[in-house]
Every structure is written in C-alpha cells, then in structure tokens.
C-alpha positions as CSV (number, residue, x, y, z in Angstrom):
1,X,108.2,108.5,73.1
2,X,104.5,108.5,73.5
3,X,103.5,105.3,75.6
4,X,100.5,103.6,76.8
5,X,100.5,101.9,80.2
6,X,97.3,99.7,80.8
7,X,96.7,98.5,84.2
8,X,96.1,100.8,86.9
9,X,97.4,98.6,89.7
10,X,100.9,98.6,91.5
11,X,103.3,97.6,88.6
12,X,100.9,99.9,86.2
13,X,101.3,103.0,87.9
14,X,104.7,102.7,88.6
15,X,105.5,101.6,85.3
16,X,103.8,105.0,84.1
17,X,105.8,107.6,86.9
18,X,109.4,106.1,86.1
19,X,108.6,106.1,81.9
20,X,107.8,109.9,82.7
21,X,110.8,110.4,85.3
22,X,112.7,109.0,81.9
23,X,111.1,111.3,79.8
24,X,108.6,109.7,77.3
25,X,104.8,111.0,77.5
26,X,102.6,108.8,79.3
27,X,99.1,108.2,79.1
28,X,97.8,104.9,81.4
29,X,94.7,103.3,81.0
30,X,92.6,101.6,84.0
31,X,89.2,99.5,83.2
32,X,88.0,100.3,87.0
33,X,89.7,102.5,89.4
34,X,93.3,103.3,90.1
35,X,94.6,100.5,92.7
36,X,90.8,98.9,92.9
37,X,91.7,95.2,92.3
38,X,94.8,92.6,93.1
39,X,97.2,95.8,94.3
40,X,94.4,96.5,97.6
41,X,93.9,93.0,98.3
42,X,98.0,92.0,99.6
43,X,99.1,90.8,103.4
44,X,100.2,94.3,103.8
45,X,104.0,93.5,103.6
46,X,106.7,95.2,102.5
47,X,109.2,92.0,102.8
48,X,111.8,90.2,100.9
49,X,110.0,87.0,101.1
50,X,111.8,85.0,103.8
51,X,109.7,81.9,102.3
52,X,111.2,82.3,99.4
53,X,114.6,81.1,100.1
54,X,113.3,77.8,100.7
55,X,112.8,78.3,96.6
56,X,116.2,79.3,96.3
57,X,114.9,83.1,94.9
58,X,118.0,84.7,96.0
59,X,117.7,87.5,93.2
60,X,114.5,88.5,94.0
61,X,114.7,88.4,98.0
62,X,118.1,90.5,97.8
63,X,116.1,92.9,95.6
64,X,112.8,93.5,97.2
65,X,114.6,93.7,100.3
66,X,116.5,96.8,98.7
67,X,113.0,98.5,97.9
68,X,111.7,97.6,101.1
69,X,114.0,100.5,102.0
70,X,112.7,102.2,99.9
71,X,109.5,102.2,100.3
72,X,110.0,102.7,104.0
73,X,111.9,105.5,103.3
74,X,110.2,107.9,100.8
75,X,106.6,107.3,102.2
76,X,106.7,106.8,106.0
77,X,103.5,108.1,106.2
78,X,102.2,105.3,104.5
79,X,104.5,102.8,106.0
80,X,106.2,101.2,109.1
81,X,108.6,98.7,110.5
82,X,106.8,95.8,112.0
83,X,108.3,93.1,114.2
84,X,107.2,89.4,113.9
85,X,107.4,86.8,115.7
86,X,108.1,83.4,114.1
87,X,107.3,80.3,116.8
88,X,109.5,77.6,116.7
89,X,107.1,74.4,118.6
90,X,108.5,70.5,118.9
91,X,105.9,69.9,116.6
92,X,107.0,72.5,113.6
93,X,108.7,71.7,110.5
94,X,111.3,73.7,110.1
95,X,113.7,73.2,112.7
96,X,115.2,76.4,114.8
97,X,118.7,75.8,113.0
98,X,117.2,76.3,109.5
99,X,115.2,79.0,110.5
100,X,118.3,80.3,111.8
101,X,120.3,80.1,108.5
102,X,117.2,81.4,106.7
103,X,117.3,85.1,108.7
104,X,120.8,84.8,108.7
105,X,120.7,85.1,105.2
106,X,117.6,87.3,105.3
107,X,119.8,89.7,107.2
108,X,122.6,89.3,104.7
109,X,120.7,90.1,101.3
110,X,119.5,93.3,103.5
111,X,122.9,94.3,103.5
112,X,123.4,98.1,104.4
113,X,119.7,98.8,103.5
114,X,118.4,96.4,106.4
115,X,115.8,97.8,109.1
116,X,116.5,95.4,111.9
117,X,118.4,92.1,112.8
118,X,116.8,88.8,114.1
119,X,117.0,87.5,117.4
120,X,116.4,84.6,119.2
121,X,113.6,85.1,122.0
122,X,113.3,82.1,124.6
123,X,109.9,80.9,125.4
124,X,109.1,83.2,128.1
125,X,110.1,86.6,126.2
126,X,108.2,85.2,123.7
127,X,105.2,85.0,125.7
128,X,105.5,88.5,126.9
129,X,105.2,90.0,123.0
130,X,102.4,87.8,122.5
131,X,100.5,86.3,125.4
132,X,98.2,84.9,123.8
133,X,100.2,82.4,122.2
134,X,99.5,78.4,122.6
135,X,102.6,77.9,125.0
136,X,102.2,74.4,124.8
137,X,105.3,72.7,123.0
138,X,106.7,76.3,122.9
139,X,110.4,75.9,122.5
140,X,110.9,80.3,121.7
141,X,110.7,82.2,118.9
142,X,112.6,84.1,116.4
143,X,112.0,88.1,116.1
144,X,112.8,89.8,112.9
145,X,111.4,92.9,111.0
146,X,109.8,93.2,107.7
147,X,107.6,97.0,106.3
148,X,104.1,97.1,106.9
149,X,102.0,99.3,104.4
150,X,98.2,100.3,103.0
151,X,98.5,98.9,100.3
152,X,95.8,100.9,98.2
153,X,97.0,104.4,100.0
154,X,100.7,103.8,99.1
155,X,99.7,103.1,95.6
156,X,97.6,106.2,95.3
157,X,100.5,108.0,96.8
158,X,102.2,106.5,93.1
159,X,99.7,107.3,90.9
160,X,99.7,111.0,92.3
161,X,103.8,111.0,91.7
162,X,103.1,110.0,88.3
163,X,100.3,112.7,88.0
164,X,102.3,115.3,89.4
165,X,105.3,114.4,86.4
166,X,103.0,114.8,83.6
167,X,101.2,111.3,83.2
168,X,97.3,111.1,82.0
169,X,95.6,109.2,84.1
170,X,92.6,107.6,82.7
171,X,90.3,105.3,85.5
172,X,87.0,104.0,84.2
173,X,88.8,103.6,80.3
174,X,88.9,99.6,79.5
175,X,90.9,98.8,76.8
176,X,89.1,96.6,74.3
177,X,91.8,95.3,72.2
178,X,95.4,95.8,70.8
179,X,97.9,96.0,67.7
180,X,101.1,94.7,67.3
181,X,102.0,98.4,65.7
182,X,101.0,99.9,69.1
183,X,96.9,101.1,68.2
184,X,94.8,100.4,71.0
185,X,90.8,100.4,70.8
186,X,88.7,102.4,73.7
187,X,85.5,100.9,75.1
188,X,84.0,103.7,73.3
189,X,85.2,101.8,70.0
190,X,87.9,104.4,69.6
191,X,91.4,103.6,68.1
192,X,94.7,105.3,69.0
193,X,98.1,104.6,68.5
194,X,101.1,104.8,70.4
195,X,104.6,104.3,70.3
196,X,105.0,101.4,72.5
197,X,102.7,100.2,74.3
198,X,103.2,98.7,77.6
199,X,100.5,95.5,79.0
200,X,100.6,95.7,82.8
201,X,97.0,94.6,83.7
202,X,98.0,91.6,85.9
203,X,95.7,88.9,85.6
204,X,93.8,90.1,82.6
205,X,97.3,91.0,80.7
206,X,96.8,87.6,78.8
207,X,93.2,87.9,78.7
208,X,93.4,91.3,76.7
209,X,96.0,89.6,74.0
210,X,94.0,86.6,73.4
211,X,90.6,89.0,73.0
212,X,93.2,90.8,70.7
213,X,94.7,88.0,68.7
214,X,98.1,88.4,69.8
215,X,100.2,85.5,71.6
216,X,100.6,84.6,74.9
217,X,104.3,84.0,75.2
218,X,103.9,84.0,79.3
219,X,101.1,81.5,80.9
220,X,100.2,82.4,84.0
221,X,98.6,81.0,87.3
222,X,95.8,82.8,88.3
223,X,96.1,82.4,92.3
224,X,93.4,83.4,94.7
225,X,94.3,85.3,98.1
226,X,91.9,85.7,101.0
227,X,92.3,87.4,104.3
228,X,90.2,88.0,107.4
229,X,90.1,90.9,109.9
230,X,89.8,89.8,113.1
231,X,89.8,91.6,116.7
232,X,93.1,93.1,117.8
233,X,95.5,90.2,119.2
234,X,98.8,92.3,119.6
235,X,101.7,95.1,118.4
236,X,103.9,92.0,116.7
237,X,103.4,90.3,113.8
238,X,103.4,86.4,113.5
239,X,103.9,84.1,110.9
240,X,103.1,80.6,111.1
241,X,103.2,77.6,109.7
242,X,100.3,75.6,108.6
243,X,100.0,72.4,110.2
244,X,100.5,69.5,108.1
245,X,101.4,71.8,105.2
246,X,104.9,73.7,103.6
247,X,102.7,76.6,103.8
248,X,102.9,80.0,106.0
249,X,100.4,82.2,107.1
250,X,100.7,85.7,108.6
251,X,98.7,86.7,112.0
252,X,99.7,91.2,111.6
253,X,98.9,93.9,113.8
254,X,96.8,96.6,110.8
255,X,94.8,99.6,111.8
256,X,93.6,98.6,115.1
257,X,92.6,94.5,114.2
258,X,94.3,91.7,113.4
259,X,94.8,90.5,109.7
260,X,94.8,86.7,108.9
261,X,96.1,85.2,105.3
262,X,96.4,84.1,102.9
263,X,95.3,81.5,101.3
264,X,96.4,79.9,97.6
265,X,93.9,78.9,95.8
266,X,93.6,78.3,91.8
267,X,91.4,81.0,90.4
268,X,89.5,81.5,87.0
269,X,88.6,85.1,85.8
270,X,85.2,83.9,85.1
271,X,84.5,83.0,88.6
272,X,83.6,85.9,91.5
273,X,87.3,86.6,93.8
274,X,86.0,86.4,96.7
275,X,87.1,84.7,99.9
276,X,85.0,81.1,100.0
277,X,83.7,79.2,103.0
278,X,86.6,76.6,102.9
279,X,89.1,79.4,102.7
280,X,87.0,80.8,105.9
281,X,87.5,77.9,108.1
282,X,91.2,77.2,106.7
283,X,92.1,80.5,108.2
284,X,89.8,80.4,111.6
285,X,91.3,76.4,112.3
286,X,94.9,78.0,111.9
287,X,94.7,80.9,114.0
288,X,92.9,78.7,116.7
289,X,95.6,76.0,116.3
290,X,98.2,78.3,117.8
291,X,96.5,81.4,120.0
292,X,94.4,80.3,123.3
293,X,91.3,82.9,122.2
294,X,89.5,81.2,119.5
295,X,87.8,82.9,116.8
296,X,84.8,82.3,114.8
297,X,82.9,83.4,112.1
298,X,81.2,85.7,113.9
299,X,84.6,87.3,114.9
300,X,85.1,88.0,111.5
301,X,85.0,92.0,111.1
302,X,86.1,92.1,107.5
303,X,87.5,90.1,104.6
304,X,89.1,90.5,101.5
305,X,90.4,88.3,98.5
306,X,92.9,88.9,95.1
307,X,93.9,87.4,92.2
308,X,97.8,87.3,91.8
309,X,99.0,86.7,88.2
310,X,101.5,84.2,88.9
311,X,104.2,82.8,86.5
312,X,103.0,79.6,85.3
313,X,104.7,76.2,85.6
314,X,104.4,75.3,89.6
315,X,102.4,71.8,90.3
316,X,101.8,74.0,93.5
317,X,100.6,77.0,93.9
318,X,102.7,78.2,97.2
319,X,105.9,76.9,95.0
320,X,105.0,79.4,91.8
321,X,107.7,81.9,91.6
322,X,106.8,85.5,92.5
323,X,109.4,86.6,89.7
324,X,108.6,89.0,86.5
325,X,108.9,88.4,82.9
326,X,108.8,90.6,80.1
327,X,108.1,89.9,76.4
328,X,107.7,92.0,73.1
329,X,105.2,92.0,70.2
330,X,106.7,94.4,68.1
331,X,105.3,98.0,69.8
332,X,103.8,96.0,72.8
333,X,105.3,94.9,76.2
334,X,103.4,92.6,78.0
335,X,104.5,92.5,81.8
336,X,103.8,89.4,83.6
337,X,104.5,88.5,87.4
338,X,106.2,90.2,89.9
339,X,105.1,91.1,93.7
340,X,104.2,94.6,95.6
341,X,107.6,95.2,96.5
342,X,109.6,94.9,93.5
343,X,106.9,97.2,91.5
344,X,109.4,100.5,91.5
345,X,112.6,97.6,90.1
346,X,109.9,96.1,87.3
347,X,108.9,99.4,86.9
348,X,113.1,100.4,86.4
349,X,113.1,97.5,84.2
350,X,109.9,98.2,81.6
351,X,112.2,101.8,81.1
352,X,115.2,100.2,80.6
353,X,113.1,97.5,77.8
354,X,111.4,101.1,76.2
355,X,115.1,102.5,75.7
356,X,116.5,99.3,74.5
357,X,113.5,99.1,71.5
358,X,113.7,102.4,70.4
C-alpha cells in the first residue's frame, strides 16, 4: 500500500522503516526536522521502567526490556550499558525489601535478553562508586543496569534505515490538515492521497485532527520534561528519590557531564517548552539533597525540556501510563503514547494494524 507517516520523531520514523521492511511504499512527513522535538529531549535511557511496576505495567516493562536488547544490540555505537546506583537512606520511602522485590522482578521480565543482575552494595562499596554521595543515613545501595543512548543520533541512525529501504523522507513539510479517505493537505496548500494514513506526531497528533475536523478518540496529557547538564559527578548512574514526593529523578554519567531530570510538569502547546525557573531549583535542591558538592545555577552547563504526549486520565502526572493506543478513522491511524524504548514494538504494531485494514 502507499502510506503516509507524519511525525518525524521516534515512533514516526520507525513506524515508516518497519511499513517498508513489510513492503508498503512509504512517504513520512516532518513539520521541522527529523528527531528535532520530544524524541532529543528524553533522560537518555534505554530501560524498562523499574518505576513502573509500582503502576503494576507489567506488559510494558517486560517489553521494553526486550527492546532494550535490542537496541543495545544492533546500534552499539550509539549505545551502552550503564550501571546505577539506587541509595537506600533511613529516611527513603521505599524500603530495601521492596526495592528488592522490584529488581527482582526487573530481572525476571529481562528474562534471557537481560544485560546485568542487581546487587546489593553495603554502604562503604557504595561510597567507593560514588564518593560524592551524602553518607549520612546511608544504609547501601542497590546496583543494577539499564541502556544509555543519544537519543537524537540513534533516531537518525532510524531514519537513515528507513531511507536506505526505500522510504521518502520529507523534513520541513507540515501537514495542514487530513481526510478520513486518506488526502492529506501540504503547507503549500497541496492535497494528496494515500492509502492509509498513519498520525504519529506525538503531542500535536490530536492537534492536527481537531484543525482537521476529525475526532479525538485518545485525550492526552501533554507533560513537560526538563533536564540540566551539570559538571561530571561520576561513571554510575543514580536514581533518586525526591524527598517528600513518590517521584524519581535520575543523576547519569552522558558525554563527559552529568544529566539531572526530569521533571513533570502539565504543558500546553501554546506555551514555549522550555525548562522554567521552578523546574531549575526543583532539580538543583534535589541533587544538593543527596551529593556533598552543591550545585548552582551557575553550574548549569546546558538544559533541555520535552513535551511527552501522555495517555490521558492520571490526576498525576508521574502516575500517567507510558502505554500506546491506537485508533482508526477509516484510512487514518492515529498513534497515541508510548515511550523511546518500545518505538520499534509500536512501530511492529502500526504494521500489524495496516495488514489487518487492508
């Protein structure tokens, strides 16, 4: 069939090299460029989403664990294991025995495809991965292993699989609006038609159907991400929880400095995604809440925000799911949710939706 992918972030270019691995001609339409937007602006994980247990997402950890694998393993240019530490203090939340049923379980869902059991560090091996560490309260830590990736390089590694298998990229090529029958209208004013089209553009997917006069079936929260770059701490990961809150931040080794996030914050398309001054000093208070070198604004090197297109429903926004839904308007597909890892098993599942319509 002759399809239509628009979006040009992770689950967009995907989506458009496994249609043409299946065989369909593929065209895939971007309003800025390839892997510009919400795909370049993660944690730089590839992870199951230990946090996620907590939600009781079994399904989706034991599959983005699987393409974790993946990932690790077809692009290890572009990728690497990463150790991280998680700190268990008197004060934390989450007792060592939970923790320890969590990464037990972690470990499980890894199965065959898993890249490193946990282990339980006492308080001065701890201290030796990361020094710097408040040892105050310190009762040890857990050590596990998640991927570690550039985000907006893997993603370009994608889009160059799907180029390479026959798929017309198009960057700088908004599309205006859509039809049910599969026409879609170029900024140019334009119309072509398609056999299915498929509506991947993350956040603005349910923009583009309302501007078009088509439903939304799928509301979504729009969910703001910030991160900082601050100087190198060191080689292990950390991930921490927020004082106070259910929440957990991650402290990562990246490219020579250290990267601090994220945040959740509710975000509207009409306002500028950008990391605010609250979401500033949020971050700064919780790295200097557990590392002995503080850091201040004028440590900051770099920083970063996104806009994740969560499903819709959650009171709070660190409880939405990070799930996928799918849903048909005759000749369209609009793609909702989902979360870097699990882009190649949406992008398995948009194919296997394109095979069932025809």
């Amino acid at each position: 069939m002759y399809i239509a992918v628009i979006g040009g972030g992770i689950n967009g270019v995907t989506s458009a090299w496994q249609l043409a691995l299946a065989g369909h001609q593929v065209e895939l339409f971007e309003r800025d460029g390839l892997m510009q937007a919400t795909s370049a602006a993660s944690s730089k994980l590839l992870h199951g989403g230990l946090r996620y247990l907590e939600q009781g997402e079994f399904r989706l950890v034991h599959e983005a664990l699987q393409e974790r694998r993946w990932w690790i393993k077809k692009a290890p240019h572009l990728t690497r294991r990463l150790p991280i530490l998680y700190p268990i203090y008197q004060s934390g939340r989450r007792p060592r025995w939970q923790l320890k049923i969590g990464l037990w379980l972690y470990d499980l869902l890894s199965g065959r495809k898993g890249i490193g059991r946990h282990r339980w560090l006492n308080t001065r091996q701890t201290l030796r991965c990361s020094p710097d560490l408040q040892p105050d309260g310190l009762l040890g830590a857990f050590l596990f292993f998640d991927g570690q990736m550039d985000d907006q390089q893997l993603g370009l590694w994608v889009a160059e699989q799907a180029r390479q298998h026959g798929v017309l990229l198009h960057d700088h090529q908004p599309v205006q609006a859509l039809q049910a029958d599969g026409q879609l209208q170029l900024a140019s004013g334009e119309w072509r038609r398609f056999d299915r089209v498929i509506n991947v553009a993350g956040p603005w997917a349910n923009q583009l159907l309302q501007q078009s006069g088509l439903a939304v079936r799928q509301p979504l929260d729009l969910v703001r991400g910030s991160h900082l770059l601050l100087p190198p701490l060191c080689r292990y990961g950390h991930m921490l929880e927020v004082p106070g809150e259910a929440r957990i931040v991650f402290v990562l080794p990246f490219q020579g400095q250290t990267l601090l996030g994220t945040t959740e914050v509710r975000q509207q398309l009409s306002e500028p995604i950008r990391c605010s001054s609250a979401e500033r000093q949020y971050l700064l208070k919780l790295y200097n809440h557990y590392f002995v070198t503080k850091r201040f604004d004028t440590d900051i090197q770099r920083e970063f925000a996104g806009v994740r297109p969560l499903l819709g429903g959650a009171d709070d926004a660190s409880k939405a799911s990070r799930e996928y839904a799918m849903h048909w308007q005759q000749a369209v597909l609009t793609v909702n949710g989902g979360k870097w890892t699990t882009a190649r098993a949406l992008a398995k599942q948009v194919v296997a939706q394109v095979q069932s319509s025809h």
